[in-house]
CHARMM internal coordinates of N, CA and C (Angstrom, degrees):
IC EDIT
DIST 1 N 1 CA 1.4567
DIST 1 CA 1 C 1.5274
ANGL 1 N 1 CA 1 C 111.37
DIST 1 C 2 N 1.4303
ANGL 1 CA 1 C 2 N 113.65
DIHE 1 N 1 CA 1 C 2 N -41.63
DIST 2 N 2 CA 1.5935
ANGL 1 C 2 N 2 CA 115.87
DIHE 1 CA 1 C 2 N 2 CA 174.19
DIST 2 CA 2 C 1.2528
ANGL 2 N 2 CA 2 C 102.00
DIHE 1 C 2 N 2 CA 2 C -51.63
DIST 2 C 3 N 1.5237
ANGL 2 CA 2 C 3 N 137.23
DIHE 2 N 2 CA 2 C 3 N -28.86
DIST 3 N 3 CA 1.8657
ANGL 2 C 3 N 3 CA 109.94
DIHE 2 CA 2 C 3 N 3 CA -162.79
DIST 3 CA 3 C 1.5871
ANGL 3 N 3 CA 3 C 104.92
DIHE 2 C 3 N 3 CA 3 C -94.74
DIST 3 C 4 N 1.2757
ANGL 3 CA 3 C 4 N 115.89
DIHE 3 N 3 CA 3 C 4 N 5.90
DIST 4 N 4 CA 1.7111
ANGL 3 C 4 N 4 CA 119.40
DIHE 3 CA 3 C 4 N 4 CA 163.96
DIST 4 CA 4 C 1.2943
ANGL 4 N 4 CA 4 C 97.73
DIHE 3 C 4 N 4 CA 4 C -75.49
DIST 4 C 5 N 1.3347
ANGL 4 CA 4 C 5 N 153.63
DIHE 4 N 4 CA 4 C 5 N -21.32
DIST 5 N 5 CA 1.5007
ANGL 4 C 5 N 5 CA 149.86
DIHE 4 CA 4 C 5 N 5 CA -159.41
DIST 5 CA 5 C 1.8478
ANGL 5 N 5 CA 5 C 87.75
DIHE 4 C 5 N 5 CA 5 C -93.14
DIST 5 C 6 N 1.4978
ANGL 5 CA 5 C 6 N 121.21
DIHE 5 N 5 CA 5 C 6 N -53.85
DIST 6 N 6 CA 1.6740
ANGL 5 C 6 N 6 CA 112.97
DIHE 5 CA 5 C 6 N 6 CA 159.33
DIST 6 CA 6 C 1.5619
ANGL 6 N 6 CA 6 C 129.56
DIHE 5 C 6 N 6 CA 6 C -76.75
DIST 6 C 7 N 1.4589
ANGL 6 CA 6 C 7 N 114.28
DIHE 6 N 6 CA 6 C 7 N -16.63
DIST 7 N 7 CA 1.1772
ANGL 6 C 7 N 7 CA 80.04
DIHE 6 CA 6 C 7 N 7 CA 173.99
DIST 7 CA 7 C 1.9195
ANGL 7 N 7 CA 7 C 121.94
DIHE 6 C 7 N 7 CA 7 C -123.75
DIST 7 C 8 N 1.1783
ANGL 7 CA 7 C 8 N 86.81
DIHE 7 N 7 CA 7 C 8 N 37.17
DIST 8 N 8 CA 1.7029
ANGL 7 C 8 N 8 CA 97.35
DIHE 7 CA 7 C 8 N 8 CA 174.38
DIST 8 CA 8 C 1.6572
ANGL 8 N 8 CA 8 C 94.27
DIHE 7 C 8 N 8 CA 8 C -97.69
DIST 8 C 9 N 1.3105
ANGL 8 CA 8 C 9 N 123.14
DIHE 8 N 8 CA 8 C 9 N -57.22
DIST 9 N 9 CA 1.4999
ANGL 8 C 9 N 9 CA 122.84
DIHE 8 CA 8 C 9 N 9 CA 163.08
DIST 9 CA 9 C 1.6797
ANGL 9 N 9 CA 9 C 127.08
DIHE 8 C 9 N 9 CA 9 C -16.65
DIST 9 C 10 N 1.4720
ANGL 9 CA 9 C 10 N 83.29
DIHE 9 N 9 CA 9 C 10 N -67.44
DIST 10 N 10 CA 1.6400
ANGL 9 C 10 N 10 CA 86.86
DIHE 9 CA 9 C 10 N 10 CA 170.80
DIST 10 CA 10 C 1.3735
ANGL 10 N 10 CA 10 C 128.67
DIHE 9 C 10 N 10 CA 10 C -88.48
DIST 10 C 11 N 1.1459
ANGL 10 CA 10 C 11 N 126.95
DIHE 10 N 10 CA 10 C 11 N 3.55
DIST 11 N 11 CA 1.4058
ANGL 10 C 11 N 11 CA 131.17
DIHE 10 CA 10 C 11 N 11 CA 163.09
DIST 11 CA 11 C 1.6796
ANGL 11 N 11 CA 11 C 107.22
DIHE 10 C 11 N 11 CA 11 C -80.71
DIST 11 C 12 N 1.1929
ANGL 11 CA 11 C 12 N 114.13
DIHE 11 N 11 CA 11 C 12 N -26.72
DIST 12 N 12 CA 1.4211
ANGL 11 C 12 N 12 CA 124.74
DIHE 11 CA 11 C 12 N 12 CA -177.45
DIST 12 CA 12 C 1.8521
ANGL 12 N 12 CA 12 C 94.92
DIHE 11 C 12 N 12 CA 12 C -86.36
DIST 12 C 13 N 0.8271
ANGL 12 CA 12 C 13 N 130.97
DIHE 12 N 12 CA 12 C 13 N -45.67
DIST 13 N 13 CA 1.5466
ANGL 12 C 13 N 13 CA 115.59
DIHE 12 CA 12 C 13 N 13 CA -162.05
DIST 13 CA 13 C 1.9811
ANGL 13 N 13 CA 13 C 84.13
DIHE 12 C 13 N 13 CA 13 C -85.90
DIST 13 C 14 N 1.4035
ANGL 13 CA 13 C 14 N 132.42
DIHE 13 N 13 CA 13 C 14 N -28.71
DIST 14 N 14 CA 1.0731
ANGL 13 C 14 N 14 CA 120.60
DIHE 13 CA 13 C 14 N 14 CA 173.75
DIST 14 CA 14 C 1.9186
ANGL 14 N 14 CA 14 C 116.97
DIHE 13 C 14 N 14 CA 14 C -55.89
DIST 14 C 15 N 1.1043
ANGL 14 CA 14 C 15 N 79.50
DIHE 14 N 14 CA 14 C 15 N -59.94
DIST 15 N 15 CA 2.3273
ANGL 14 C 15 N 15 CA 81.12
DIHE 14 CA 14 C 15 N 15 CA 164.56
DIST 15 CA 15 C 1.1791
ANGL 15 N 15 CA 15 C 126.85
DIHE 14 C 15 N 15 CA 15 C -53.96
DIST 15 C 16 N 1.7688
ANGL 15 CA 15 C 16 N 120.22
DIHE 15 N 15 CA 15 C 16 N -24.73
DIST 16 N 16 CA 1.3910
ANGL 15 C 16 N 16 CA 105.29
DIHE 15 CA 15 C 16 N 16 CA 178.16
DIST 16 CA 16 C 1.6605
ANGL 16 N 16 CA 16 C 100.41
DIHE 15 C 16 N 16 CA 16 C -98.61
DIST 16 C 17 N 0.9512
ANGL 16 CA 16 C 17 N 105.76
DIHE 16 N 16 CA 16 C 17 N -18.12
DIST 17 N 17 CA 1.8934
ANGL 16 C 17 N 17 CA 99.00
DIHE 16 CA 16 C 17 N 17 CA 159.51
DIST 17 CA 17 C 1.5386
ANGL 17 N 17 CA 17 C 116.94
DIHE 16 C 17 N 17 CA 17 C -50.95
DIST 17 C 18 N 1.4370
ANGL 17 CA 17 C 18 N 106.81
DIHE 17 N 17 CA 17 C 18 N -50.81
DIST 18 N 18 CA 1.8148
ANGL 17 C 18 N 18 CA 107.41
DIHE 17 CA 17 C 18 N 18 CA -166.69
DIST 18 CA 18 C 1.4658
ANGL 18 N 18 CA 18 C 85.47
DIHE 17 C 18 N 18 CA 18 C -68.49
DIST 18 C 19 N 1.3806
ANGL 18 CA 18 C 19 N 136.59
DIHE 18 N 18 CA 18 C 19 N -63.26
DIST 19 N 19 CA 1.1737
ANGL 18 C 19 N 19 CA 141.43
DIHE 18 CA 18 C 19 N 19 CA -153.51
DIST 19 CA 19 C 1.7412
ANGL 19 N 19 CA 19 C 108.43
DIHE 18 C 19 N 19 CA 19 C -50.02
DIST 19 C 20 N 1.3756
ANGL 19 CA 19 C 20 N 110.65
DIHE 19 N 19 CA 19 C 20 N -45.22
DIST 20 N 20 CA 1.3528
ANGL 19 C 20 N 20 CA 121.00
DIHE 19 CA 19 C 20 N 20 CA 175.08
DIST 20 CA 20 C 1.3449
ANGL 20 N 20 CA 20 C 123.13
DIHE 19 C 20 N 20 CA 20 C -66.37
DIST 20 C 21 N 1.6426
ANGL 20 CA 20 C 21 N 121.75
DIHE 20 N 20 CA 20 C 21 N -40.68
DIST 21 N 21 CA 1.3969
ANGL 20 C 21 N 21 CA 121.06
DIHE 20 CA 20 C 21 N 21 CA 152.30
DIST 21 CA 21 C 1.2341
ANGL 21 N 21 CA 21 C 133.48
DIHE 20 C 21 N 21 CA 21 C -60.66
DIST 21 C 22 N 1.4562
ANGL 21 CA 21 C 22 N 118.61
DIHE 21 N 21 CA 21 C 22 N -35.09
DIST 22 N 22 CA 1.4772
ANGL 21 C 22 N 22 CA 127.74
DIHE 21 CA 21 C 22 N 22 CA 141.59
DIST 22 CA 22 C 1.0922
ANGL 22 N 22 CA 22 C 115.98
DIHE 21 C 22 N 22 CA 22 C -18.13
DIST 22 C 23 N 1.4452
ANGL 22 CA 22 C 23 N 102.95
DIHE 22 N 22 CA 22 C 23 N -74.43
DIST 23 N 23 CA 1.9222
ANGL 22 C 23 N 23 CA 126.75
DIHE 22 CA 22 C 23 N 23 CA -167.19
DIST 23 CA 23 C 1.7248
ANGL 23 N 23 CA 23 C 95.41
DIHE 22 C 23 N 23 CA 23 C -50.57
DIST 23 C 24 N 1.1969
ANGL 23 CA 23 C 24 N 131.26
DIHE 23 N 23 CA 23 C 24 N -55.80
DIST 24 N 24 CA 1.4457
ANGL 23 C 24 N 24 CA 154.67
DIHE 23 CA 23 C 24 N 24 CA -125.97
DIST 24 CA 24 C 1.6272
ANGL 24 N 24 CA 24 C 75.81
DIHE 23 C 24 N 24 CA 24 C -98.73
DIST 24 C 25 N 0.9465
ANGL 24 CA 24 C 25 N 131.05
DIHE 24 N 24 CA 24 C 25 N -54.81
DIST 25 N 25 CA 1.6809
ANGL 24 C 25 N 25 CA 122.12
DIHE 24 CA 24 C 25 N 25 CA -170.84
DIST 25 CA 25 C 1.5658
ANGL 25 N 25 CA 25 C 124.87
DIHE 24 C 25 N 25 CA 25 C -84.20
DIST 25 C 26 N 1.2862
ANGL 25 CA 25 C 26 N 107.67
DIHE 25 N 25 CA 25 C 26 N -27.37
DIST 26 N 26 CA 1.2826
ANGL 25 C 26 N 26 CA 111.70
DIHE 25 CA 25 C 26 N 26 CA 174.05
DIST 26 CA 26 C 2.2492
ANGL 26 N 26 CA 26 C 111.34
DIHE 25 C 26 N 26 CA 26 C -68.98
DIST 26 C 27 N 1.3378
ANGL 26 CA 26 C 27 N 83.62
DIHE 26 N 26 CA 26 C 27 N -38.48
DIST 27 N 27 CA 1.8122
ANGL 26 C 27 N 27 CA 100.46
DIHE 26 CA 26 C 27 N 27 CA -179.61
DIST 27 CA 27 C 1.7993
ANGL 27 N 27 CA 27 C 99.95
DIHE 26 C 27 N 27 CA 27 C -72.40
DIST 27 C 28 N 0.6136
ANGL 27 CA 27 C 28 N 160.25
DIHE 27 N 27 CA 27 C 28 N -4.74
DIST 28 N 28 CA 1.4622
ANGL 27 C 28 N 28 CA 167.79
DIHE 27 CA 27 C 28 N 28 CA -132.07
DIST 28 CA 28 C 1.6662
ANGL 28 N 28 CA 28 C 116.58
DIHE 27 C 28 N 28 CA 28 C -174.50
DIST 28 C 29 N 1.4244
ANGL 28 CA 28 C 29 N 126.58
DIHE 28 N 28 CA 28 C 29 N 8.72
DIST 29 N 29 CA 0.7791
ANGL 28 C 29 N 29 CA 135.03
DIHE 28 CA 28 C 29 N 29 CA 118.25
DIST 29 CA 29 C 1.9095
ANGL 29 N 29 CA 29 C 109.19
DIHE 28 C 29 N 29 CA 29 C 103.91
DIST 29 C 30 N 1.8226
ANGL 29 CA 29 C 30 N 87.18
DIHE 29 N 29 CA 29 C 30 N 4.77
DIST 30 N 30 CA 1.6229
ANGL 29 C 30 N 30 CA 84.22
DIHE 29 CA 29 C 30 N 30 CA -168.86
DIST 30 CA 30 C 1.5065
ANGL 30 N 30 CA 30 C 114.41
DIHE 29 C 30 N 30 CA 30 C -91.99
DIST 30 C 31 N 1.4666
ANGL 30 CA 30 C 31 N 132.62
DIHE 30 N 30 CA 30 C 31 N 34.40
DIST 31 N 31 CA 0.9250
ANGL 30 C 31 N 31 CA 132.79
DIHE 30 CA 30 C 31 N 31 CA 131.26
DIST 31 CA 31 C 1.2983
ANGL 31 N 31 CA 31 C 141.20
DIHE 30 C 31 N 31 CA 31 C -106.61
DIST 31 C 32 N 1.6898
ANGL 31 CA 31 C 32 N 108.17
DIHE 31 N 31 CA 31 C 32 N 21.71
DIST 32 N 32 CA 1.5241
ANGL 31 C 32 N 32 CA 124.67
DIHE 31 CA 31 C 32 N 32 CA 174.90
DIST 32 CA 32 C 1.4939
ANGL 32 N 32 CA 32 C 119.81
DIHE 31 C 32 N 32 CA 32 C -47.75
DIST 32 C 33 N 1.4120
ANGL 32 CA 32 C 33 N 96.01
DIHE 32 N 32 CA 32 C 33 N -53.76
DIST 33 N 33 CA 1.6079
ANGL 32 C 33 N 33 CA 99.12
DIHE 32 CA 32 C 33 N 33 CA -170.34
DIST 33 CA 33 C 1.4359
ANGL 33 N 33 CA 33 C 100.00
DIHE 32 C 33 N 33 CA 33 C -131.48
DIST 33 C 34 N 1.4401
ANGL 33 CA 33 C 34 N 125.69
DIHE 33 N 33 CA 33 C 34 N 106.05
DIST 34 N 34 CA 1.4089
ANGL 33 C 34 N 34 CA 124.30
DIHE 33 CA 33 C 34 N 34 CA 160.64
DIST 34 CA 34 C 1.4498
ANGL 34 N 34 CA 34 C 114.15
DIHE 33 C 34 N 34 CA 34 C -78.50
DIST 34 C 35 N 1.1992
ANGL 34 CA 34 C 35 N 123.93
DIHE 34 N 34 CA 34 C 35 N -33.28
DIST 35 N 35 CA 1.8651
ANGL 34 C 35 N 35 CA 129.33
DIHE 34 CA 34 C 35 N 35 CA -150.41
DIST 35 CA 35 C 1.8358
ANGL 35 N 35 CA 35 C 82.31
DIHE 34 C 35 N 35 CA 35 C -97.38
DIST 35 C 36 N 1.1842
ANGL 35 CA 35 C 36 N 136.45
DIHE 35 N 35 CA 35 C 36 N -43.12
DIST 36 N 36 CA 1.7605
ANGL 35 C 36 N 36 CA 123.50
DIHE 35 CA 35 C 36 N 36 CA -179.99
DIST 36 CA 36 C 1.2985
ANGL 36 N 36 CA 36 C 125.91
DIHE 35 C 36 N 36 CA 36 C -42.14
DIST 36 C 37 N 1.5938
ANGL 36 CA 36 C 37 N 126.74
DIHE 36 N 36 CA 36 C 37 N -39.41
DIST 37 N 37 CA 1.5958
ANGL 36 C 37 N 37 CA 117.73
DIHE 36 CA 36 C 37 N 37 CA -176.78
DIST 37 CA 37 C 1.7250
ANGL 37 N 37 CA 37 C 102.82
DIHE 36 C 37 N 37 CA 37 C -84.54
DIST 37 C 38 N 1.4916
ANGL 37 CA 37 C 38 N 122.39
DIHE 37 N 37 CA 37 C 38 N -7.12
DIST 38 N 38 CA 1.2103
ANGL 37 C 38 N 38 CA 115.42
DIHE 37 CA 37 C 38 N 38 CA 173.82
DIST 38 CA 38 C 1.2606
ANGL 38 N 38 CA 38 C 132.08
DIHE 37 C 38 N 38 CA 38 C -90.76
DIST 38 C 39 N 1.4891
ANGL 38 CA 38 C 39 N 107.98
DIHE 38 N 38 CA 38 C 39 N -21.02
DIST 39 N 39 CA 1.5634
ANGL 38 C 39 N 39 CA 122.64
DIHE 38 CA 38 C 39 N 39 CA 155.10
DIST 39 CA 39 C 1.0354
ANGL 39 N 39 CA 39 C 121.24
DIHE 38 C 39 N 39 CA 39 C -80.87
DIST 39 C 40 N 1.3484
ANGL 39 CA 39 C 40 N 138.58
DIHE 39 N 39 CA 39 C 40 N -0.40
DIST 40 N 40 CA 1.1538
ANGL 39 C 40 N 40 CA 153.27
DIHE 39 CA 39 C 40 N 40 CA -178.66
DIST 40 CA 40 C 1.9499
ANGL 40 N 40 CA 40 C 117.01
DIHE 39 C 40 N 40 CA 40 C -97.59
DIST 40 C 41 N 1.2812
ANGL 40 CA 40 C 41 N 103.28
DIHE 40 N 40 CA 40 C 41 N -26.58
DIST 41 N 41 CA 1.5342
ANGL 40 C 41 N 41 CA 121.80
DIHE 40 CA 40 C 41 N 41 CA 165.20
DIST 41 CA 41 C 1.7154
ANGL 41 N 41 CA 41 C 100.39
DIHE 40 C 41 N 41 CA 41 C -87.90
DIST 41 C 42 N 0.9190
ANGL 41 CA 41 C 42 N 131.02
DIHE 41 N 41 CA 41 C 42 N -41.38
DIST 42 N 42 CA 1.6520
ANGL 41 C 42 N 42 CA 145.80
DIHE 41 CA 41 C 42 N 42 CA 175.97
DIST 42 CA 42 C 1.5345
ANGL 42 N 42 CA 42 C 94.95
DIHE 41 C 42 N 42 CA 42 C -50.05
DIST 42 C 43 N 1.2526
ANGL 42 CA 42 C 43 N 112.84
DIHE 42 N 42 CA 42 C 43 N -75.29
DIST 43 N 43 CA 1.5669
ANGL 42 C 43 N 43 CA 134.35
DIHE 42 CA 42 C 43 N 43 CA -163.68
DIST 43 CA 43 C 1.7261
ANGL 43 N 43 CA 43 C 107.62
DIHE 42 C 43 N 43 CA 43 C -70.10
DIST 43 C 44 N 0.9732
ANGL 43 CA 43 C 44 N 113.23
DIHE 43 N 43 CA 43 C 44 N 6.66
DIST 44 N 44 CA 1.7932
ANGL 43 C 44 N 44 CA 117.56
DIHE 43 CA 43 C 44 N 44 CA -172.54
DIST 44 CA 44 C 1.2078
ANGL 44 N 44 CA 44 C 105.68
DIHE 43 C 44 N 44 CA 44 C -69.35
DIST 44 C 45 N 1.5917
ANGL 44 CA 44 C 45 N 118.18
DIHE 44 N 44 CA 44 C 45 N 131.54
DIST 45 N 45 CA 1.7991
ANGL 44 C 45 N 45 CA 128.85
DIHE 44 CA 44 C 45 N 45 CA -179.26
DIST 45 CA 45 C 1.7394
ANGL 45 N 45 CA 45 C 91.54
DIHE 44 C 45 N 45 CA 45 C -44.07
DIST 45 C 46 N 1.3013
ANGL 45 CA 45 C 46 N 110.04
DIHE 45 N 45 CA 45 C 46 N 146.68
DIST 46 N 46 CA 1.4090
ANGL 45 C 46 N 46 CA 130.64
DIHE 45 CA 45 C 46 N 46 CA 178.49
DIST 46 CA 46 C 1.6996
ANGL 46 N 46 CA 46 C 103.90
DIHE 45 C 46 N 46 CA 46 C -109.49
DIST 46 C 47 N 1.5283
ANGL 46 CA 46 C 47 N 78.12
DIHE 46 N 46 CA 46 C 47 N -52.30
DIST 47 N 47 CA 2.1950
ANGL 46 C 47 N 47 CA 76.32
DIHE 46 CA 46 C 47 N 47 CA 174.94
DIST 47 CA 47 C 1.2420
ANGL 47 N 47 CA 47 C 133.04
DIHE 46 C 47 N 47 CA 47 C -58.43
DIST 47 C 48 N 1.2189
ANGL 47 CA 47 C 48 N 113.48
DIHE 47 N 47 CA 47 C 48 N 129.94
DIST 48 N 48 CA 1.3509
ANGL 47 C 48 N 48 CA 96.08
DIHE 47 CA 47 C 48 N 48 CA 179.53
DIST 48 CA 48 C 2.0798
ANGL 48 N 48 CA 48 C 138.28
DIHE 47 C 48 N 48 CA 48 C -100.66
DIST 48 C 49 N 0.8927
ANGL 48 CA 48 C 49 N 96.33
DIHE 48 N 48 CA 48 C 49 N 169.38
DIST 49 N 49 CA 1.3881
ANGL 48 C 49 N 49 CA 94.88
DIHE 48 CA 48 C 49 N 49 CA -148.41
DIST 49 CA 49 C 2.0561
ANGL 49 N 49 CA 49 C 105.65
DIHE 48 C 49 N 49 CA 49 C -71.59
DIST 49 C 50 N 1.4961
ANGL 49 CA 49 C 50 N 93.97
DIHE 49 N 49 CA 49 C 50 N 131.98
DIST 50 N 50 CA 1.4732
ANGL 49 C 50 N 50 CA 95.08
DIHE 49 CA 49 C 50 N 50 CA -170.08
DIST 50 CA 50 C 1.4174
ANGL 50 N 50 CA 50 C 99.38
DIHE 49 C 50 N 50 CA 50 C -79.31
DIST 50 C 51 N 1.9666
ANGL 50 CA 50 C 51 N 102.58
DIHE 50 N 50 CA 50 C 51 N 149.97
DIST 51 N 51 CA 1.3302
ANGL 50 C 51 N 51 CA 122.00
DIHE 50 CA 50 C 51 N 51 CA -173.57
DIST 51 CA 51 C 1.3979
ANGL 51 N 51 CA 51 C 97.06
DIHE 50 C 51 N 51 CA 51 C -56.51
DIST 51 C 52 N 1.2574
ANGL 51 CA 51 C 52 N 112.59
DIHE 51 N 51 CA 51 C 52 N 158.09
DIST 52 N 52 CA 1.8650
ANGL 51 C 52 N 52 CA 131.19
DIHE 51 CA 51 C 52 N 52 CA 159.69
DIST 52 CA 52 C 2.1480
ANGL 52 N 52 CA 52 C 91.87
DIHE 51 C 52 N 52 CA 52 C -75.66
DIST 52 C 53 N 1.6031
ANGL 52 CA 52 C 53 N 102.66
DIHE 52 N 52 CA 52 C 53 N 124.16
DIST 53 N 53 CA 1.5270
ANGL 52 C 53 N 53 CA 107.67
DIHE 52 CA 52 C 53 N 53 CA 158.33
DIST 53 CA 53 C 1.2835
ANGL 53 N 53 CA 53 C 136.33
DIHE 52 C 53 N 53 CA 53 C -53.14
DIST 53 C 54 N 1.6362
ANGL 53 CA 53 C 54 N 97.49
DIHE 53 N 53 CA 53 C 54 N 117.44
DIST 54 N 54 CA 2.0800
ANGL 53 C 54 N 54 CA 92.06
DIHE 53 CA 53 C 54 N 54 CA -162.64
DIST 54 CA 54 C 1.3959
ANGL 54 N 54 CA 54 C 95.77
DIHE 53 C 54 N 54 CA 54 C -77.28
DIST 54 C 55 N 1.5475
ANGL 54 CA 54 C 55 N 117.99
DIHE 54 N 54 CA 54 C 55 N 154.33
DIST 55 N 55 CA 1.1834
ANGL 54 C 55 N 55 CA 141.98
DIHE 54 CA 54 C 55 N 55 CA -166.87
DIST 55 CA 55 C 1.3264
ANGL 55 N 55 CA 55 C 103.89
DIHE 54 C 55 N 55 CA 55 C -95.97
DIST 55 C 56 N 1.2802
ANGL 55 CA 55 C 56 N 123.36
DIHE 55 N 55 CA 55 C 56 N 130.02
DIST 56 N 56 CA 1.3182
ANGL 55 C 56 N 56 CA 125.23
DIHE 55 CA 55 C 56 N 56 CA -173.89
DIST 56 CA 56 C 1.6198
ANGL 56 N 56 CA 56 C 114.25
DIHE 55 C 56 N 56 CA 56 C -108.78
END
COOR INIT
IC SEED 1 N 1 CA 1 C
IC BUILD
């Protein structure tokens, strides 16, 4: 019965951690765009890039 006196405590300071990194990511923006860096590997120039003219 004594380790409910530790571990209700720390399950509680464990939730306001997730909750705060949560908080901390949603404000900062890194779940704005999931689907952009993957169309962006999709969408990559295919052509390739013409040589610079050697100087004779």
């Amino acid at each position: 019965m004594e380790i409910l006196y530790l571990l209700i405590p720390l399950s509680v300071v464990l939730v306001l951690l997730i909750a705060g990194l949560f908080w901390w990511t949603i404000q900062n923006g890194q779940l704005d765009d999931l689907e952009g860096p993957a169309h962006r590997i999709i969408m990559d120039d295919d052509k390739p890039q013409s040589e610079p003219e050697k100087e004779k």
